[in-house]
N, C-alpha and C positions, 0 to 999 in steps of 0.2 A: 541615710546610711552612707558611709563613706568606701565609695566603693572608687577600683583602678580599674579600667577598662571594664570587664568582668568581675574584676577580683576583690573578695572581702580583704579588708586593711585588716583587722585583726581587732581587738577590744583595745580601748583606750588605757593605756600604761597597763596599771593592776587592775582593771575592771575584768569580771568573769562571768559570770551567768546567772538567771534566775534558779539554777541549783534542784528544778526540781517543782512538779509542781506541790506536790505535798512530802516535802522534804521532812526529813527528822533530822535534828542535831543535838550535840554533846551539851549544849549551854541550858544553862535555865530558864524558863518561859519569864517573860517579863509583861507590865501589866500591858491590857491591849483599851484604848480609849473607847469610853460609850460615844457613839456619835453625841456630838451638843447641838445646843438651842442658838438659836442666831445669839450672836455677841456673849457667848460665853465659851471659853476653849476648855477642852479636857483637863484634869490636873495630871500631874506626873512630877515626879522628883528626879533629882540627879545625885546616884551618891556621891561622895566627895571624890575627885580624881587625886587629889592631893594624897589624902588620905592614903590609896589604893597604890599611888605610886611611892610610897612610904613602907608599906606592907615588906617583910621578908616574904621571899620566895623559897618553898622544899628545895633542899636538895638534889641535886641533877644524878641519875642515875643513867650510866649511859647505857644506850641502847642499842641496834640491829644498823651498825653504819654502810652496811653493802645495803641491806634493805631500805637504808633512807636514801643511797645513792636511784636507788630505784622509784621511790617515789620521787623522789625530786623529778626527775624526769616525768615522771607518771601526772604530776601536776603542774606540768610545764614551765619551770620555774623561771628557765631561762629563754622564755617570750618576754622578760621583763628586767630582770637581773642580770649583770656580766656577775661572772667570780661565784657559780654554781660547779665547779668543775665539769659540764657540759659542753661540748659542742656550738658554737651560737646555731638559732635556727634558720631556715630560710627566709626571706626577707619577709613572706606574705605572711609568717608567722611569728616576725621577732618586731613587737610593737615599737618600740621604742625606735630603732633603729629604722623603720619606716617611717614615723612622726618627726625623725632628724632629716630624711629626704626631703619630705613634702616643707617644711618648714625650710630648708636652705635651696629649694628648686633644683634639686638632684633626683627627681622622682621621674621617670618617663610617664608624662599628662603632660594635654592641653593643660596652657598656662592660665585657660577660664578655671578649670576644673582644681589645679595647684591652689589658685585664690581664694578659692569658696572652702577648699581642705586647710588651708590654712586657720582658718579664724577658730576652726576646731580644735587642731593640734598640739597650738601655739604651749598652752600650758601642760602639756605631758609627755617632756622631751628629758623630764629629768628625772632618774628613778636612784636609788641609792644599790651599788652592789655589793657584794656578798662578799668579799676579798676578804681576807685577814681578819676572821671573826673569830680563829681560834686566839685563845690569849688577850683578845680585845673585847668581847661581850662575855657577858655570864653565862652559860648554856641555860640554866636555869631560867634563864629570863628570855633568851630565845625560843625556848617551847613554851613558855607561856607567852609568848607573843603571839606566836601562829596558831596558838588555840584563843588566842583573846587580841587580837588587832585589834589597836586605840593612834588616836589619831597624834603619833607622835610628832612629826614636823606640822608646825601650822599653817605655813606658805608653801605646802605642798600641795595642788589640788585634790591628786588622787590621794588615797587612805592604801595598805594595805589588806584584799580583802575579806573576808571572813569565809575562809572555803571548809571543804566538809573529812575536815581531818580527824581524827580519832587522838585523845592524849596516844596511845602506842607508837601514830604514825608520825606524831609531832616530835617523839622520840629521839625515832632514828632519824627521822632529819635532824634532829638540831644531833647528834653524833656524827654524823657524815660531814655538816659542817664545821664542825666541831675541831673532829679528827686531826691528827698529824700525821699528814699522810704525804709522802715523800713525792706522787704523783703532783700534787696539787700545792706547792709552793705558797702560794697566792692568799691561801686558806692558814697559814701557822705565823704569820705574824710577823713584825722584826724580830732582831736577835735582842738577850735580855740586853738592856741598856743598866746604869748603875745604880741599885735597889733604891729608891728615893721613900723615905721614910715618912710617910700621910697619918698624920694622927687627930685626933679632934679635940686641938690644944686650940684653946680660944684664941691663942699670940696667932697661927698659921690660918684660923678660919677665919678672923678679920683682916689678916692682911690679903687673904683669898678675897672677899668680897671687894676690898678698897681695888685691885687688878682687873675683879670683872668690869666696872666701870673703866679703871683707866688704860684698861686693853683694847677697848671697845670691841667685846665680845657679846655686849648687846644688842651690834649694829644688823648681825645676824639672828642672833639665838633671843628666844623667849625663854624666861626664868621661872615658869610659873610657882607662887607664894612665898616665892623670895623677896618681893617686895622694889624686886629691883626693875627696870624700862629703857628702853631708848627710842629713840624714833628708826624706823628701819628706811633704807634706799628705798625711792622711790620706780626706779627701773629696776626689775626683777631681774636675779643673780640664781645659776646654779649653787653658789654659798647660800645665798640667802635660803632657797627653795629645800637645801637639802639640811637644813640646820635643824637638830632636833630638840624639843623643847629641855630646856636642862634641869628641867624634874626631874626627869626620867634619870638621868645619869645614873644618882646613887645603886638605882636596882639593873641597871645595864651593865655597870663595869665596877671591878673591885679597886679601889681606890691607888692602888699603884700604878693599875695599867690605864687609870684616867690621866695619873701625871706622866709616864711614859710616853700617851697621846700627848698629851698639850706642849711637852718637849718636843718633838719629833712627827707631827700624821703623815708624812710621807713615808716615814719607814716603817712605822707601824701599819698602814695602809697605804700602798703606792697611788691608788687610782682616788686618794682624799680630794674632797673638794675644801680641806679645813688648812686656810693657812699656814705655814711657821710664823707665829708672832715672834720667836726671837728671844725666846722665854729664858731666863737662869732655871739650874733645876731647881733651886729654891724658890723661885716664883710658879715654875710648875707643881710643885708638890703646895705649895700652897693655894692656889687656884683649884687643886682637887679635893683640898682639906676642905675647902669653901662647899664644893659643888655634893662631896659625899655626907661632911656631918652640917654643913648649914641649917639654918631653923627656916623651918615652909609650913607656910600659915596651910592649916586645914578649913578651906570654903566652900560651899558649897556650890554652885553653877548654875546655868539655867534650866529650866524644863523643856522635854521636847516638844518642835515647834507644835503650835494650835491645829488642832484640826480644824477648820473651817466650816461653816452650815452649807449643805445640798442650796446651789443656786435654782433661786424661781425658774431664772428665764432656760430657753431651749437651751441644749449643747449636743452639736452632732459631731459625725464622725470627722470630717474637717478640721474642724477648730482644735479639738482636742491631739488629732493627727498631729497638726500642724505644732502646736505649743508643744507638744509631751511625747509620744511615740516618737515621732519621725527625727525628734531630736536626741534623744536619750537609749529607748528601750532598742529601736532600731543597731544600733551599733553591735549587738550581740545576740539579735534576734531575727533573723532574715529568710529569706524566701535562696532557697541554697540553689534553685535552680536559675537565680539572676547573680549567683556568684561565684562561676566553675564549682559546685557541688561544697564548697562552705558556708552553711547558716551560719555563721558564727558559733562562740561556746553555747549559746542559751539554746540552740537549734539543734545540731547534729554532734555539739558539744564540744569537750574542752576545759584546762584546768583541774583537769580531775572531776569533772561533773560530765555523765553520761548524756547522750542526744537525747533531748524532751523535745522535739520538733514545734516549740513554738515559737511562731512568725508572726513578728510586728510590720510585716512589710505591706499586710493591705488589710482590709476591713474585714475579710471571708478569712485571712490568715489569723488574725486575734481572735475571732469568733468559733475557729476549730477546736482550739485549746493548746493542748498538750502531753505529753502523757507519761505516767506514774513508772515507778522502777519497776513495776510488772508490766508494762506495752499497753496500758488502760487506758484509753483515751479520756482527758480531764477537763472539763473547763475553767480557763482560768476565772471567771464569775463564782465559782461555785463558794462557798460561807467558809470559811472558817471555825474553828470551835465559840469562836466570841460572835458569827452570824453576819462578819463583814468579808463581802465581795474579796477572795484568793489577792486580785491583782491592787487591790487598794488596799488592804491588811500588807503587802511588801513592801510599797510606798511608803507606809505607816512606818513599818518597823525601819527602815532605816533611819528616818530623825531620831525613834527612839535607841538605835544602835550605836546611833555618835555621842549618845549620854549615858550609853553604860545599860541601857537594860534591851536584854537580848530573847529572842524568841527561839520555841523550842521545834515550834510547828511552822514558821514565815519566814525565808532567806531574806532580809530587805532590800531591797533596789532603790538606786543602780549598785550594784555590790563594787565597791572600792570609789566610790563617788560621791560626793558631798548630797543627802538628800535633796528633793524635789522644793521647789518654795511649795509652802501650803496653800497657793495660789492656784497652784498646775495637780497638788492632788485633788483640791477641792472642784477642779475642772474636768478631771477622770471618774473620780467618785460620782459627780452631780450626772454625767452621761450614761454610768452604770445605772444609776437609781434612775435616768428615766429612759431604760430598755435598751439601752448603744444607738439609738436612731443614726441613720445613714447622714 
């Protein structure tokens, strides 16, 4: 765990909590793998992402924007986010903004203790903010975002992560941010710039494509089924990290305010990490004629990763500590009385998920459990409806989370983080099935 003198650092960028030991959520049950036989991995399908990011999106109906000012708060948004019209928090609670100390040696620590925090940090220094989302995103697409987190930048580490909101409360968030609201400048956008006319004239969609090339707007963004590549920088860029894949575009933004962007991101967004290429508006409006009616191959993806066969040989509580806890669950699951009275969000809670008091901080601590929205003490061993071990079924469901099938009854872990290799579940799982030996 990364702990300051005392003090929990807070969960890595967007990471939040195991949610619960036996959580329910709004999503669909997705399928759950039968353990396999040595050398054969579960099957599983991936729907098409293409597909999905092609899909129209209902209608945005706005909703309760004092009440979404209040959830927002309520789910800490700005531990993670600038440009939430909040407050920032204080240091031991504003992640990002601590992961910038420790990484530039502005953190008061021994400079052993900076070194070792370091190797951790290094990649979640970069989070995308909130600014200027009215007039630039679609709301509609905004609340299905935060009801359906997908992993839209792909040199991002963290994901944003799948928290336990209700369509109502995704609502009036995305209204709050939405809003034109006179308090909050930051949030309504540039002023209109001169209507630029985006149509799905084959003359403007190939001259948009022949631009993404010779812009080199490939050198950051991925185009997923366009067909189109570049090689990306080799030294990692806040451009690069916060580029999001430009599938997505079409259902993010309505095709004028993508050429508005691609003219102008500092005034449509001050705090942009997106160049001025330098663009004509007709090569803007073009470039977004590309990005809104372009043709995207519909493909399919891979499967989530293998589940692996229970290992013959021993696995104690060390090895597995060592590889998989101490590195991962640790960071939001702790022992609150070695952190001035913060277990992190998985502990005494956080992000909108209430204190489940469970502690990856030592072996008596994982073995306690945790306990249910009624103060029931749970173990996290206990089966799930498909008969696999609570803590290895969340494991699970996150590989299956980053492929689109989502569980109704298992939060996946680590929530906002790229699943576990199937190496390090297959090395939790093999210690559950032979009793957690010390």
């Amino acid at each position: 765990m990364l702990q300051i003198g005392r003090r929990w650092v807070g969960a890595i960028a967007t990471l939040a909590v195991l949610g619960g030991v036996a959580c329910r959520d709004r999503n669909v049950t997705g399928p759950t793998p039968e353990r396999p036989v040595a050398g054969r991995s579960s099957p599983a399908t991936r729907p098409s992402a293409l597909s999905a990011a092609e899909q129209p999106l209902p209608p945005f109906i706005a909703g309760d924007a004092e009440r979404g000012k209040q959830l927002v708060a309520q789910f800490e948004c700005n531990r993670c986010h600038d440009g939430t019209g909040l407050s920032a928090p204080t240091l031991d609670k504003d992640c990002v903004r601590c992961h910038e100390q420790i990484a530039t040696d502005r953190f008061k620590a021994p400079a052993h203790k900076l070194a070792k925090w370091k190797s951790h940090v290094m990649p979640y220094r970069d989070v995308p903010s909130l600014t200027a989302i009215r007039g630039r995103l679609r709301p509609e697409w905004v609340m299905d975002y935060l009801l359906n987190p997908r992993d839209l930048r792909p040199h991002l580490v963290q994901t944003m992560p799948r928290l336990r909101l209700s369509p109502e409360q995704a609502r009036d968030i995305t209204s709050f941010l939405t809003q034109p609201a006179s308090d909050a400048p930051e949030r309504r956008g540039a002023p209109e710039q001169a209507t630029l006319s985006v149509t799905a004239s084959p003359s403007q969609i190939a001259h948009g494509k022949q631009l993404m090339t010779e812009r080199g707007c490939l050198g950051c963004h991925e185009y997923g089924g366009s067909g189109l590549s570049a090689p990306k920088p080799a030294e990692p860029s806040r451009s690069l990290a916060l580029a999001p894949d430009l599938r997505f575009a079409r259902q993010r933004a309505e095709p004028q305010a993508l050429a508005r962007w691609l003219l102008e991101p500092s005034q449509v967004k001050p705090d942009s990490a997106m160049p001025n290429l330098g663009l004509r508006p007709e090569e803007a409006r073009d470039l977004a004629a590309f990005l809104a009616f372009g043709e995207l191959q519909r493909t399919s993806t891979a499967a989530p990763p293998a589940r692996l066969p229970v290992l013959a040989r021993r696995v104690g509580f060390d090895e597995v500590n060592e590889r998989v806890f101490a590195v991962t669950c640790r960071h939001c699951h702790t022992n609150p009385d070695l952190a001035d009275g913060d277990g992190g969000p998985g502990n005494t809670g956080g992000f909108g998920f209430p204190a489940r008091k469970i502690d990856f901080s030592s072996y008596q601590g994982i073995q306690s459990g945790g306990v249910d929205k009624e103060g029931n003490r749970v173990s996290l061993f206990a089966p799930t409806s498909a008969g696999v071990p609570r803590l290895v079924a969340a494991l699970l469901a996150r590989g299956r989370e980053g492929v689109g099938q989502v569980s109704d009854e298992v939060r996946g872990m680590p929530l906002g983080l790229p699943p576990l290799a199937p190496e390090q579940i297959q090395l939790v799982e093999s210690w559950v099935e032979q009793g957690r030996p010390l």
